[in-house]
Backbone of each chain as nested JSON, in Angstrom:
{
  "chains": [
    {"id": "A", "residues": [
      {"number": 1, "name": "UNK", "atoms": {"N": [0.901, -47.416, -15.788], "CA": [1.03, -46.205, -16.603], "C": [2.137, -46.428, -17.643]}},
      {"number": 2, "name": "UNK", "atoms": {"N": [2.131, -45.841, -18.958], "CA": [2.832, -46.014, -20.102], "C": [4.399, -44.956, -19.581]}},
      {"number": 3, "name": "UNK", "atoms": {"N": [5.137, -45.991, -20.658], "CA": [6.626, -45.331, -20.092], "C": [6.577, -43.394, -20.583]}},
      {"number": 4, "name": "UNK", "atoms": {"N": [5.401, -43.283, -21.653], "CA": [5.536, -42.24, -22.901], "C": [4.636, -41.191, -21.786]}},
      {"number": 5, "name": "UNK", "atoms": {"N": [3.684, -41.843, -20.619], "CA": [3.279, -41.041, -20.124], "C": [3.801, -40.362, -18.726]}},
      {"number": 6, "name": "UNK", "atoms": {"N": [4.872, -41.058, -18.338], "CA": [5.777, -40.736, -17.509], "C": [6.641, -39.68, -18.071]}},
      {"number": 7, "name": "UNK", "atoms": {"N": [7.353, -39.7, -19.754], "CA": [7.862, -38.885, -20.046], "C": [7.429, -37.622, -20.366]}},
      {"number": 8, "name": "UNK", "atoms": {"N": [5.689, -37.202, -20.562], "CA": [4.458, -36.116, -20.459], "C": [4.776, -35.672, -19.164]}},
      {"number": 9, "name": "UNK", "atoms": {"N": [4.555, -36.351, -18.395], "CA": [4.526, -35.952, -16.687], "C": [5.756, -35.015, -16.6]}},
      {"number": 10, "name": "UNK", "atoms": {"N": [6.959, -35.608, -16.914], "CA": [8.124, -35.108, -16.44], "C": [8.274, -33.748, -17.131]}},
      {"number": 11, "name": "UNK", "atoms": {"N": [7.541, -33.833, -18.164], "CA": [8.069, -32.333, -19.536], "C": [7.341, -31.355, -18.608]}},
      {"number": 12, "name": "UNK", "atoms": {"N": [6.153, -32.067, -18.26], "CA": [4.721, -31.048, -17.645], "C": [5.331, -30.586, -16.409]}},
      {"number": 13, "name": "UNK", "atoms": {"N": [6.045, -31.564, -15.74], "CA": [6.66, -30.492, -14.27], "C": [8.049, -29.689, -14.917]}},
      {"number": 14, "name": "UNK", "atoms": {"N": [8.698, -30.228, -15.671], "CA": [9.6, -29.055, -15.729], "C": [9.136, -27.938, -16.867]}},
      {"number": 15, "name": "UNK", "atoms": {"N": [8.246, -27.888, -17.302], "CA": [7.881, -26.389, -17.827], "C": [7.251, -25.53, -17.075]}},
      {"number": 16, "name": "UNK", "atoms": {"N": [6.974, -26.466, -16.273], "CA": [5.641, -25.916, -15.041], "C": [6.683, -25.43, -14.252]}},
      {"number": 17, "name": "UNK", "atoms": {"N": [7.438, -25.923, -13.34], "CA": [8.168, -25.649, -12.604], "C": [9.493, -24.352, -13.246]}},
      {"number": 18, "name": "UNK", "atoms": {"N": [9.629, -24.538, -14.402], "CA": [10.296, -23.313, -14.808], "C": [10.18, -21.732, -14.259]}},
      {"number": 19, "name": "UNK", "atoms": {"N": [8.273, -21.904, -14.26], "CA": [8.036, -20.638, -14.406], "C": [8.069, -20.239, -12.841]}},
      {"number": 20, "name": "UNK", "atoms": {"N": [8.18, -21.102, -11.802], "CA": [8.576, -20.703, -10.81], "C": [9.959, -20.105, -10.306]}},
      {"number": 21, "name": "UNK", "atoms": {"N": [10.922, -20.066, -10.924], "CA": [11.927, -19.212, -10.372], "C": [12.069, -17.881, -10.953]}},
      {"number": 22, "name": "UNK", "atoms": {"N": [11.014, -17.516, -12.24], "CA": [10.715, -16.756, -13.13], "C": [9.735, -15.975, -12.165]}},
      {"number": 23, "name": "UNK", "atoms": {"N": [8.796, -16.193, -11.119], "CA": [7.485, -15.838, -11.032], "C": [8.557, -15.203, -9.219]}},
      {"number": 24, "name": "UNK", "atoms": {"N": [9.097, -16.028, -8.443], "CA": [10.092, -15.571, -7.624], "C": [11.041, -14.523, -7.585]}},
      {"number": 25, "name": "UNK", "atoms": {"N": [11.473, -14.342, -9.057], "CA": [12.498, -13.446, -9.219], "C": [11.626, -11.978, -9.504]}},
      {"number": 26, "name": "UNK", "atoms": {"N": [10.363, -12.391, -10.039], "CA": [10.033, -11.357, -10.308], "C": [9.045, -10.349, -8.947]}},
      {"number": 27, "name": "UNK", "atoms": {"N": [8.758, -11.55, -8.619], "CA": [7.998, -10.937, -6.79], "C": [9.201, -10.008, -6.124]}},
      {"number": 28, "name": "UNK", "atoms": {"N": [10.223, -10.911, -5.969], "CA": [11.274, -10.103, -5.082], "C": [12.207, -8.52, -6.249]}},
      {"number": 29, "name": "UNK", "atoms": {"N": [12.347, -8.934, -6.99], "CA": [12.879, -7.506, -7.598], "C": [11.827, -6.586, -8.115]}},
      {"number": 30, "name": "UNK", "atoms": {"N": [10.441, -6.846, -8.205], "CA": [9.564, -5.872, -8.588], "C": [9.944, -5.54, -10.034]}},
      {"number": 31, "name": "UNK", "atoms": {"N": [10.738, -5.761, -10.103], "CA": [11.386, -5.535, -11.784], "C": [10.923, -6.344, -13.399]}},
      {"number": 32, "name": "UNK", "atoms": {"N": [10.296, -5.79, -14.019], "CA": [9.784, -6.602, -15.069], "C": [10.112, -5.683, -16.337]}},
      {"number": 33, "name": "UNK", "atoms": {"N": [10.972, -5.059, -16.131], "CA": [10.898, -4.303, -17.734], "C": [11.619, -4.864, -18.899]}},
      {"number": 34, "name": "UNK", "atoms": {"N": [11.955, -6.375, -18.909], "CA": [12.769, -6.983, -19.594], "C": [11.586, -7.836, -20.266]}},
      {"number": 35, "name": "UNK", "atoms": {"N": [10.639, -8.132, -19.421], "CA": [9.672, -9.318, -19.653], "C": [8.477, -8.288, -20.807]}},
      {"number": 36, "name": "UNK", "atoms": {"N": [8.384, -9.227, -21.424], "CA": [7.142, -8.91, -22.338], "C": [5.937, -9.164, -22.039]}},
      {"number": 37, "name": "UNK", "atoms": {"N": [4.92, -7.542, -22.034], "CA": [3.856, -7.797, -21.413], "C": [2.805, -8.836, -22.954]}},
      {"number": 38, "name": "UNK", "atoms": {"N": [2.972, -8.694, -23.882], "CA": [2.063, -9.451, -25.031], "C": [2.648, -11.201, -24.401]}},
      {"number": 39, "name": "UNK", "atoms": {"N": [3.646, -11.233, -24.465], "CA": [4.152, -12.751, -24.429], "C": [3.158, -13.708, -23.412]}},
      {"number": 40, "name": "UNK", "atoms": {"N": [3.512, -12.32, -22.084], "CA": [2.556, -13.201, -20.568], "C": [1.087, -13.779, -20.817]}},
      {"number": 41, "name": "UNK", "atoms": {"N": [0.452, -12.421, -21.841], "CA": [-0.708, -12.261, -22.167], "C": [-1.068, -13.143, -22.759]}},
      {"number": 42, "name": "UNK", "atoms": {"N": [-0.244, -13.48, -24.181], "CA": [-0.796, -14.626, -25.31], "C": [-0.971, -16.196, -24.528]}},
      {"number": 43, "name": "UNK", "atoms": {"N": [0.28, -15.844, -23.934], "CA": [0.79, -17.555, -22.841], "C": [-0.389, -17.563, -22.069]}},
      {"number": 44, "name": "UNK", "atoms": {"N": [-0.867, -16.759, -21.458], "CA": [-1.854, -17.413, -20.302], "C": [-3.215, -17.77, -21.141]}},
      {"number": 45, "name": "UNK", "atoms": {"N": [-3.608, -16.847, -21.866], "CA": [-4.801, -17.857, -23.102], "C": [-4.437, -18.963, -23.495]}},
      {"number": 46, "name": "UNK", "atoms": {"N": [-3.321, -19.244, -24.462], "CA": [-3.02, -20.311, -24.168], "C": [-3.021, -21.505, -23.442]}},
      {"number": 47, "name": "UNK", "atoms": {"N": [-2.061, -20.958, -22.547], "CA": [-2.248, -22.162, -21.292], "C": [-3.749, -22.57, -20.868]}},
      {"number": 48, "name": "UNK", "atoms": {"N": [-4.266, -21.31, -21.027], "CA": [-6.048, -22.086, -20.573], "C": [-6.727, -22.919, -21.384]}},
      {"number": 49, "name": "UNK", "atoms": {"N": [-6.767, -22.67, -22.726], "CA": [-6.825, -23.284, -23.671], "C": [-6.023, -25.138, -23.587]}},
      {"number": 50, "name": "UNK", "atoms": {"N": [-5.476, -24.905, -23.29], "CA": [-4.34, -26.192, -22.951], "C": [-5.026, -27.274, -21.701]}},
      {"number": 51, "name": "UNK", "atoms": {"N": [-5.566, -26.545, -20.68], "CA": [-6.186, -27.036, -19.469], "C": [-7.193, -27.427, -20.223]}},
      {"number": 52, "name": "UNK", "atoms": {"N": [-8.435, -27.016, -21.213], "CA": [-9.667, -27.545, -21.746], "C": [-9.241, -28.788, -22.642]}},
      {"number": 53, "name": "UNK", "atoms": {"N": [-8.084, -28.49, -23.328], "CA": [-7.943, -29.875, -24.059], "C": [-7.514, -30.892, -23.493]}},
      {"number": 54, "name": "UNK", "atoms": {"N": [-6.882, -30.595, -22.533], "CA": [-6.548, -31.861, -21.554], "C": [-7.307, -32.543, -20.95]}},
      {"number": 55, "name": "UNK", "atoms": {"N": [-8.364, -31.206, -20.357], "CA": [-9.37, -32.25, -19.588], "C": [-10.445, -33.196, -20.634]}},
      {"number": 56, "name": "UNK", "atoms": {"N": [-10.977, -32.447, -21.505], "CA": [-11.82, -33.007, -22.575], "C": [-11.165, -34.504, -23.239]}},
      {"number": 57, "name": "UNK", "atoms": {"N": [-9.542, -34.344, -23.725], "CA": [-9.021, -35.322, -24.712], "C": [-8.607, -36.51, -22.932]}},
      {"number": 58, "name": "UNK", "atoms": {"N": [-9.07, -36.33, -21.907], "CA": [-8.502, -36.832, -20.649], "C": [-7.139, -37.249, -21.032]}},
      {"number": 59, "name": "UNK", "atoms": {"N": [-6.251, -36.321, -21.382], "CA": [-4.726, -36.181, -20.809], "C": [-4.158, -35.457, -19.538]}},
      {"number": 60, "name": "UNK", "atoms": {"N": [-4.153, -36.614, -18.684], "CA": [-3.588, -35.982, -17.663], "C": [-2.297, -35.563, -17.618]}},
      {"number": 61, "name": "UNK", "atoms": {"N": [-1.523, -35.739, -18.221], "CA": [-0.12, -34.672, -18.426], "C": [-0.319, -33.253, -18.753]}},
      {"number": 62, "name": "UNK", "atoms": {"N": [-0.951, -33.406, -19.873], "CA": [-1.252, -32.364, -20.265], "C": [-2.405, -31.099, -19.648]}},
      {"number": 63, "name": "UNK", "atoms": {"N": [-3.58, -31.496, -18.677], "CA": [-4.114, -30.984, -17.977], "C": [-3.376, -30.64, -16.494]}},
      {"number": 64, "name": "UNK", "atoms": {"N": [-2.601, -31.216, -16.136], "CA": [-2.105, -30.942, -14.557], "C": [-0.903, -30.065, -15.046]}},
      {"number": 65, "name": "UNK", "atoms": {"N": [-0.349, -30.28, -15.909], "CA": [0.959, -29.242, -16.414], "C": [0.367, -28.142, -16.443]}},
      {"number": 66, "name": "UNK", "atoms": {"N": [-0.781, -27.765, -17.386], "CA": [-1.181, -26.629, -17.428], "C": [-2.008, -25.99, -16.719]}},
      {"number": 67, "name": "UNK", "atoms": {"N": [-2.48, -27.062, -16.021], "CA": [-3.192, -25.686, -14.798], "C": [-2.453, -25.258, -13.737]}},
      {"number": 68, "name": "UNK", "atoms": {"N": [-1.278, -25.863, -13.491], "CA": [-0.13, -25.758, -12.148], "C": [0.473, -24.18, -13.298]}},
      {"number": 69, "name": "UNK", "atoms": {"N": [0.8, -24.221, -14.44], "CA": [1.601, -23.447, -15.446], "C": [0.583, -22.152, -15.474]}},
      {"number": 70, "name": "UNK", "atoms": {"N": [-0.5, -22.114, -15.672], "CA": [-1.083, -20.944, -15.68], "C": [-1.535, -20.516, -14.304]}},
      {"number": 71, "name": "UNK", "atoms": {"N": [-1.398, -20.826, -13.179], "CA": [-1.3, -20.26, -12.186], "C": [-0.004, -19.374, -11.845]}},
      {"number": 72, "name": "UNK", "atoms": {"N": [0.9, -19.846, -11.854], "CA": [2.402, -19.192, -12.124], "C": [2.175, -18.284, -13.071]}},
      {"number": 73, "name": "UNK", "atoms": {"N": [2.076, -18.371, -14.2], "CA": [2.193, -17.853, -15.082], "C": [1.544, -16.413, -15.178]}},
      {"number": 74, "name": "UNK", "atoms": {"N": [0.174, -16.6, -14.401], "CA": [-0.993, -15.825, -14.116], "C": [-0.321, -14.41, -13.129]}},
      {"number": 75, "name": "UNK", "atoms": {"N": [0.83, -15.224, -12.287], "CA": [1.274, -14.5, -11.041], "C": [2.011, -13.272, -11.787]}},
      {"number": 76, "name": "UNK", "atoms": {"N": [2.898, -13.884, -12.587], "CA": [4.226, -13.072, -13.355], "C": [3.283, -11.934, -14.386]}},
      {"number": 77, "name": "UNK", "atoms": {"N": [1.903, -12.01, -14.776], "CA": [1.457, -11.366, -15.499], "C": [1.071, -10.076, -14.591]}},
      {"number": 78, "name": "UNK", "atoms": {"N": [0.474, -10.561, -13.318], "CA": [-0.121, -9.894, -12.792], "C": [1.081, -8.723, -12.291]}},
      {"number": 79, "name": "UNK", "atoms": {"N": [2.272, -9.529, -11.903], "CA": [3.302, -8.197, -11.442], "C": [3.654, -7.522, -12.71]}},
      {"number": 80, "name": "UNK", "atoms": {"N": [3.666, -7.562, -14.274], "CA": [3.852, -7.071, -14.911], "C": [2.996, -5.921, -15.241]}},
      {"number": 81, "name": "UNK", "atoms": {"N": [1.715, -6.386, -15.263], "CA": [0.595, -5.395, -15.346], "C": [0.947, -4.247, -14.096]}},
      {"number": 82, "name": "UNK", "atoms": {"N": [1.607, -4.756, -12.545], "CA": [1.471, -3.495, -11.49], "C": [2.723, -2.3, -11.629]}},
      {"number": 83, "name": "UNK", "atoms": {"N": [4.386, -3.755, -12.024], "CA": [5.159, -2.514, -12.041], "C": [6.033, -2.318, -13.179]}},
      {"number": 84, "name": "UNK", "atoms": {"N": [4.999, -2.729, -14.322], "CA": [5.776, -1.8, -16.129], "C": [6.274, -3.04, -16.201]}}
    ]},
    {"id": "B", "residues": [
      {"number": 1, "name": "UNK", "atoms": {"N": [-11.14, -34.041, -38.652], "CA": [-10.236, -33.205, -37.546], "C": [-11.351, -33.101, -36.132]}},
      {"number": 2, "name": "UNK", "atoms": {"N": [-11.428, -33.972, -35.136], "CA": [-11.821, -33.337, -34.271], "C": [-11.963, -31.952, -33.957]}},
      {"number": 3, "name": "UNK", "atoms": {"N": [-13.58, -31.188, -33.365], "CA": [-13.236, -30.393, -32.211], "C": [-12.055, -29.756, -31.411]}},
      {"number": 4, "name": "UNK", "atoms": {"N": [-12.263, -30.959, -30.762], "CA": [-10.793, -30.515, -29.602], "C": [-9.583, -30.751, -29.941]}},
      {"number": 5, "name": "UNK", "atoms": {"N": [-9.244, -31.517, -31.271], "CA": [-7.957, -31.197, -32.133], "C": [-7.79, -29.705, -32.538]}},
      {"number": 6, "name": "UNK", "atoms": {"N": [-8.968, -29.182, -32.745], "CA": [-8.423, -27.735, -32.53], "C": [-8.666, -27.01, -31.763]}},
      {"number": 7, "name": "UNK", "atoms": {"N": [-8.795, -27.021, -30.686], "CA": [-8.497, -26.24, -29.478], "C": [-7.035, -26.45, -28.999]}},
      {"number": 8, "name": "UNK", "atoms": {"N": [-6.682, -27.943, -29.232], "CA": [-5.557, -28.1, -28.571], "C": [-4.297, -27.445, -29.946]}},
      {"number": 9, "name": "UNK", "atoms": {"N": [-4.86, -27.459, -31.085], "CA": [-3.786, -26.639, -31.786], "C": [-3.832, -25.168, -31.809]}},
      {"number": 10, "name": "UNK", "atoms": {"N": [-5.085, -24.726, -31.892], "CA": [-5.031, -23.169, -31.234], "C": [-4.329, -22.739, -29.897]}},
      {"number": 11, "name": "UNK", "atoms": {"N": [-4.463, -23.769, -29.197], "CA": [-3.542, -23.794, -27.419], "C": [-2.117, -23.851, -28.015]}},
      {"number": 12, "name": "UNK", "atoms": {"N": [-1.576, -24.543, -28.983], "CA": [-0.216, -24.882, -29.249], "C": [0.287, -23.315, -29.706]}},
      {"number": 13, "name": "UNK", "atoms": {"N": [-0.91, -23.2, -31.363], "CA": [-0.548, -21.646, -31.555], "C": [-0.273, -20.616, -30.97]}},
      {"number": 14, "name": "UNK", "atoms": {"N": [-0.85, -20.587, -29.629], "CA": [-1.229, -19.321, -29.023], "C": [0.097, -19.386, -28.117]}},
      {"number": 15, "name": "UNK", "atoms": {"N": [0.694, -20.695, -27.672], "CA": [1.504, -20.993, -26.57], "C": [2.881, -20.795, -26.961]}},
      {"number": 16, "name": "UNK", "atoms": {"N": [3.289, -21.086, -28.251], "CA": [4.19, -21.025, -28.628], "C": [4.491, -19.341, -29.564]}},
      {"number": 17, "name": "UNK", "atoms": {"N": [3.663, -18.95, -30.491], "CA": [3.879, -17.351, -30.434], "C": [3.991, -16.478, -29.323]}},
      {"number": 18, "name": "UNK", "atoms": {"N": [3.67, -17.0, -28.225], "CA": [3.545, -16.114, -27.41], "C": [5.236, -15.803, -26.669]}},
      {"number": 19, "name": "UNK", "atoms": {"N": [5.574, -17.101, -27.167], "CA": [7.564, -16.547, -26.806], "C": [8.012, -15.229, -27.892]}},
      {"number": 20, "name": "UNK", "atoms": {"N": [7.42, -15.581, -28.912], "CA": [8.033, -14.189, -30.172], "C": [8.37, -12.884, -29.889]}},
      {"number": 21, "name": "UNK", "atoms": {"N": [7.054, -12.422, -29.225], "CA": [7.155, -10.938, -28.533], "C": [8.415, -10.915, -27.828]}},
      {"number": 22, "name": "UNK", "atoms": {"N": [8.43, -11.841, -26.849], "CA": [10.002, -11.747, -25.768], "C": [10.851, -12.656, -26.97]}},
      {"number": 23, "name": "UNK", "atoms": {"N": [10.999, -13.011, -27.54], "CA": [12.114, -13.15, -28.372], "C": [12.595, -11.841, -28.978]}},
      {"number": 24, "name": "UNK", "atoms": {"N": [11.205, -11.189, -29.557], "CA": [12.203, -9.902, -30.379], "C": [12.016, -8.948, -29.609]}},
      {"number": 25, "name": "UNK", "atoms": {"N": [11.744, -8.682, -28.18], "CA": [12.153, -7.702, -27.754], "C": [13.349, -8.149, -26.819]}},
      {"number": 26, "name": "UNK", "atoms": {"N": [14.282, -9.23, -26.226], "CA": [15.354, -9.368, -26.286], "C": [16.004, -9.308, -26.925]}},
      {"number": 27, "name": "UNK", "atoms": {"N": [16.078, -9.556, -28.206], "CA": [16.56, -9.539, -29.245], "C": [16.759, -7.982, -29.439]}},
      {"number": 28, "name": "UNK", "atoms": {"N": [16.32, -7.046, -29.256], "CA": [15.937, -5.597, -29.861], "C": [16.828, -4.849, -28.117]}},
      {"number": 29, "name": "UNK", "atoms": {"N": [15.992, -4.958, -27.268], "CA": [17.045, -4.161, -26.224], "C": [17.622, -4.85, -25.823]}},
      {"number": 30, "name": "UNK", "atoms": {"N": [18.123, -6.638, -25.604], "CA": [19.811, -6.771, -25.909], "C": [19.653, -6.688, -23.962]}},
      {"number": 31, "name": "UNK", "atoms": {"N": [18.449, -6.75, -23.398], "CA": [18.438, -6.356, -22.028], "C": [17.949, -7.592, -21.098]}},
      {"number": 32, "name": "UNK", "atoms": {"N": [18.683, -8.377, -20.787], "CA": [17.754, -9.679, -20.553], "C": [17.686, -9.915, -18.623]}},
      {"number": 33, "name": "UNK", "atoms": {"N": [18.164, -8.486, -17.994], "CA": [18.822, -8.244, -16.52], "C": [17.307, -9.167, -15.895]}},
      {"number": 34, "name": "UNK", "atoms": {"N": [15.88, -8.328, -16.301], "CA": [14.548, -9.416, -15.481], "C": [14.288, -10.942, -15.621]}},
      {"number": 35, "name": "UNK", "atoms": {"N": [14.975, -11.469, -16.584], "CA": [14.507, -12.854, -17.58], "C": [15.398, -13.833, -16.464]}},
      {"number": 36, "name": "UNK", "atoms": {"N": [14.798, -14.881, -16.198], "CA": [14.889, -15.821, -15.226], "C": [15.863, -16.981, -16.039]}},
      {"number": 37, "name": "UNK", "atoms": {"N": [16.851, -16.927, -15.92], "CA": [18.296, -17.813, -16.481], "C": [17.567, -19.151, -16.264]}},
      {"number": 38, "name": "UNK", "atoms": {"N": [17.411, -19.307, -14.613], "CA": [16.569, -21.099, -14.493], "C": [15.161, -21.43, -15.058]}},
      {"number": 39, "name": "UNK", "atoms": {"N": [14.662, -20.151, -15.302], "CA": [13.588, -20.952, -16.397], "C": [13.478, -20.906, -17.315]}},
      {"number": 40, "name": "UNK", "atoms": {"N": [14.361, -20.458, -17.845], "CA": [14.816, -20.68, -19.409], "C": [15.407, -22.065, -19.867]}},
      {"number": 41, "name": "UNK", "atoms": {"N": [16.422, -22.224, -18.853], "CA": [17.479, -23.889, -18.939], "C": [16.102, -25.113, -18.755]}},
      {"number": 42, "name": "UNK", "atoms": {"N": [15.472, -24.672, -17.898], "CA": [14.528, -25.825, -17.334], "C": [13.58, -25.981, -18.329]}},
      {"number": 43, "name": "UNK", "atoms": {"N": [12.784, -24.639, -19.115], "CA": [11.714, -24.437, -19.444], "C": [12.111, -25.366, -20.71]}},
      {"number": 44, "name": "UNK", "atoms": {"N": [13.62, -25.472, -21.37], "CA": [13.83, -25.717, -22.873], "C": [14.217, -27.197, -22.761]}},
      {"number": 45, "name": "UNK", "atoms": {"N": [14.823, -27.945, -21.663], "CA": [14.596, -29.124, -21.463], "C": [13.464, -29.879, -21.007]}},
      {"number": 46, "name": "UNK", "atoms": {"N": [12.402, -29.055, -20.776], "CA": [10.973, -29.837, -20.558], "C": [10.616, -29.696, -21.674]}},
      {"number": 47, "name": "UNK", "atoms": {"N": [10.585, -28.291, -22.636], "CA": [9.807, -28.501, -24.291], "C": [10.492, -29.899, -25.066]}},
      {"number": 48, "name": "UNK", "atoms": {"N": [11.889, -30.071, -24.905], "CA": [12.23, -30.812, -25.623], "C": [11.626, -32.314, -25.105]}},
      {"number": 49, "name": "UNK", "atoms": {"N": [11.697, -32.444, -24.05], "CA": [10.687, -33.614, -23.178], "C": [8.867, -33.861, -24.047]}},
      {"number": 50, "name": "UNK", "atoms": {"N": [8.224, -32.678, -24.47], "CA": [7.069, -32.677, -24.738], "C": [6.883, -32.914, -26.273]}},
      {"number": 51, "name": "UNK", "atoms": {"N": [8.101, -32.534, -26.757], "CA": [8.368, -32.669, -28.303], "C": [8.408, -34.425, -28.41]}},
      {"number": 52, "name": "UNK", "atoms": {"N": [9.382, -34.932, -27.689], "CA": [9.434, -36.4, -27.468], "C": [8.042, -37.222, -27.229]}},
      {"number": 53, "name": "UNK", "atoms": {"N": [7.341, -36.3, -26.29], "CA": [6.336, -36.601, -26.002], "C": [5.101, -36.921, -27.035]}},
      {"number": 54, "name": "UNK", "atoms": {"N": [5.108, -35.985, -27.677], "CA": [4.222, -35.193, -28.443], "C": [4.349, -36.489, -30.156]}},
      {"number": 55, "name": "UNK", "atoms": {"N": [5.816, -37.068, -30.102], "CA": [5.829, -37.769, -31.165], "C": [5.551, -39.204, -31.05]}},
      {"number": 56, "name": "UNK", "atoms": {"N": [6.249, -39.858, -30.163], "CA": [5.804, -41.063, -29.611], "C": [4.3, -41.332, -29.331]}},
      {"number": 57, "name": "UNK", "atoms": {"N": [3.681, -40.3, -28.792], "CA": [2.036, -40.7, -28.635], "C": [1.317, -40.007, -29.86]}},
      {"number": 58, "name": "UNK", "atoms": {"N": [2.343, -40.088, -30.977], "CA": [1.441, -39.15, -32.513], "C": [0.274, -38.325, -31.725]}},
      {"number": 59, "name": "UNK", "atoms": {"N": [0.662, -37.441, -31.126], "CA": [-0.403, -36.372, -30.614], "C": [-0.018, -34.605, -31.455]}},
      {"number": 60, "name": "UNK", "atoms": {"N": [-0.546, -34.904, -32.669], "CA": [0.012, -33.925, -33.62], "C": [0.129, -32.399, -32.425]}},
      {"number": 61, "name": "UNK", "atoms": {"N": [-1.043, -31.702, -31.888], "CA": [-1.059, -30.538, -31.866], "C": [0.573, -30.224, -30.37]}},
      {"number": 62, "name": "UNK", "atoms": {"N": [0.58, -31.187, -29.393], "CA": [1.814, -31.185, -28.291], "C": [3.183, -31.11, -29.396]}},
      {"number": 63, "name": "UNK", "atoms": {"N": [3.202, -32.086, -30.34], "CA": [4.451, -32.325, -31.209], "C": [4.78, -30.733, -31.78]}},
      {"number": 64, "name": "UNK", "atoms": {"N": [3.629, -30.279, -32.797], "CA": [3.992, -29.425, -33.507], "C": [4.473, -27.779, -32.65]}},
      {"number": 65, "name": "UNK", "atoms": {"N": [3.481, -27.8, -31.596], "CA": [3.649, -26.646, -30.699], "C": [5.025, -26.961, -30.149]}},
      {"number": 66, "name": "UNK", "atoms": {"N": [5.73, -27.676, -29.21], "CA": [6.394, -27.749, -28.31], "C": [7.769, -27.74, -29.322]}},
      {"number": 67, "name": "UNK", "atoms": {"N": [7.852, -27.638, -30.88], "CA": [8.807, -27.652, -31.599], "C": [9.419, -26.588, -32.193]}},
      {"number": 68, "name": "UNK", "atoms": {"N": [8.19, -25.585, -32.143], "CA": [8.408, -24.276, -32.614], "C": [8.948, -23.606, -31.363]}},
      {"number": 69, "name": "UNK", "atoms": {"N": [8.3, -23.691, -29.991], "CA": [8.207, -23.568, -29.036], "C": [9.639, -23.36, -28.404]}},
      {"number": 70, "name": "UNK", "atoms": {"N": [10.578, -24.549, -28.496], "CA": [12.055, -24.769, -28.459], "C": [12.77, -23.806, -28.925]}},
      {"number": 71, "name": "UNK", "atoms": {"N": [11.89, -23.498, -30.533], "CA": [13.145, -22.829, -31.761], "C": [13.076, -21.44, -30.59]}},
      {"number": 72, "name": "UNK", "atoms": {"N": [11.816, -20.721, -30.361], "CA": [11.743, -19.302, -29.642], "C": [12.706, -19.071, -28.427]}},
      {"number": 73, "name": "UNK", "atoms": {"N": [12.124, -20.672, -27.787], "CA": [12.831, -20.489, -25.939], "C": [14.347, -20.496, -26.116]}},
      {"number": 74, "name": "UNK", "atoms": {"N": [15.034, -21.297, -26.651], "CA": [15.632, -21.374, -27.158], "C": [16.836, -19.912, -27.216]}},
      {"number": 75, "name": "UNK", "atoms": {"N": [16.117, -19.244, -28.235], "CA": [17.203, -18.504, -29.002], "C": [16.907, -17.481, -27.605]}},
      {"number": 76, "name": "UNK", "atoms": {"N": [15.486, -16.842, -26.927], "CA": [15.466, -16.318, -25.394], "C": [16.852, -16.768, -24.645]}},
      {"number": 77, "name": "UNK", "atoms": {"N": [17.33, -18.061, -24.742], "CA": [18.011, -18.863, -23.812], "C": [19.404, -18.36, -23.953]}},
      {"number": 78, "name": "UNK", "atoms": {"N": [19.844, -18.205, -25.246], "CA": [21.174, -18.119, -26.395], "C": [21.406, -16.167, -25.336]}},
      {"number": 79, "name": "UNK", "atoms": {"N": [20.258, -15.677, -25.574], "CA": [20.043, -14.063, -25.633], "C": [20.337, -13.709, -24.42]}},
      {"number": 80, "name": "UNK", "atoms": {"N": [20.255, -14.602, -22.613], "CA": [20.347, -14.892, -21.424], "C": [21.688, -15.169, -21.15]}},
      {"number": 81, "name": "UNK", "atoms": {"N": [21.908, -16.079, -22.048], "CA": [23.302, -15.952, -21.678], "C": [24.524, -15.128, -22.402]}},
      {"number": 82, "name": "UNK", "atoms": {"N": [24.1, -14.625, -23.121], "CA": [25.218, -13.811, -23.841], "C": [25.055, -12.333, -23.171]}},
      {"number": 83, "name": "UNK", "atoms": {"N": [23.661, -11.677, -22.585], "CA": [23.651, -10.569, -21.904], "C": [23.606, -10.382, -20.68]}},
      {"number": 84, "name": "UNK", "atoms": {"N": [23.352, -11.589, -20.219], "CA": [23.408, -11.898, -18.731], "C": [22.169, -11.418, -18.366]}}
    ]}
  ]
}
């Protein structure tokens, strides 16, 4: 594997992994009125969008980042949509 | 222009505006108490990882997204720590 695709991998877990202490904080405080409900919204099209080009252009950085990322991502939307 | 050159730049578009909303509404209520401090730090050292990424493998639509992407998370990041 290329050194350039090791450095994909690594970007792809830590953006990915970001949204996990984001998606934690927000389970346990129920609290989202800081978070923007358009932002979650635009991001998770996105991100899906992101999973098709990855798989199609076969970038696997770019496909495993974003489907691990819009699952998370998916979570934090969903508590936004329940409590404001 | 490939197809899936533009999907994957519509994915960039969509991924990276989608910080704006939570940029200017931190920016506007100045309220950042729900916004996840560790995925902000993490989230802006993996974009900058994908920006790297994104140039070394001339993969225009990762480069151009993950640059704008920074400028948003970024100033979110600036807004986290100055309001806590």
């Amino acid at each position: 594997m290329e050194f350039m695709t090791y450095i994909g991998l690594l970007a792809g877990i830590l953006t990915t992994i970001s949204f996990l202490p984001q998606a934690i904080k927000t389970w346990r405080t129920k609290s989202t009125k800081d978070i923007s409900l358009a932002m979650f919204l635009c991001f998770c099209f996105g991100v899906v969008l992101w999973v098709i080009y990855g798989f199609y252009t076969q970038n696997l950085p770019v496909f495993l980042a974003n489907f691990a990322t819009f699952v998370l991502a998916f979570s934090i939307l969903i508590c936004k949509l329940k409590y404001g």
